[in-house]
C-alpha angles and dihedrals in degrees: 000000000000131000088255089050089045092048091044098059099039089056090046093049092052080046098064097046090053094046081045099051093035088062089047099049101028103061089176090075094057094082108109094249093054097030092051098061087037098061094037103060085047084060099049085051088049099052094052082048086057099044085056102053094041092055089049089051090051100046096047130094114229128201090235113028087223094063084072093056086037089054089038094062094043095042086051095037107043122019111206090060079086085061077070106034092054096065094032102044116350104065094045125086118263122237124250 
């Protein structure tokens, strides 16, 4: 990853803690036309979270070809396994 692409995940993943403890503490952002926007724009973030990973995924060499599928269906079914990927695999150079 670059440094765009590092910084970038870092800030949407403190984003979406944020977005995550806001809802929980601020009960007057849980009505449908605050809570839709909302919502929306941490979607969008997340997508390009996702875009990020995934092309990371894609791009890396693994020790065992079956550790990218492996990280694929994590990264797409549940979402904090990239809380994990990102230290491990994600902010370190890939090997040519």
């Amino acid at each position: 990853m670059n440094i765009f692409e590092k910084s970038y995940t870092v800030s949407a993943i403190i984003f979406t803690a944020l977005l995550f403890s806001s809802l929980i503490f601020f009960p007057q952002l849980r009505p449908l036309q605050r809570l839709v926007p909302i919502c929306l724009l941490g979607m969008i973030v997340n997508v390009g979270l996702m875009f990020i990973v995934l092309r990371d995924i894609f791009s890396r060499q693994f020790d065992d070809p079956n550790r990218k599928y492996l990280w694929i269906a994590l990264v797409l079914l549940f979402w904090p396994s990239i809380l994990y990927y990102l230290p491990r695999y994600g902010f370190r150079p890939r090997a040519k």
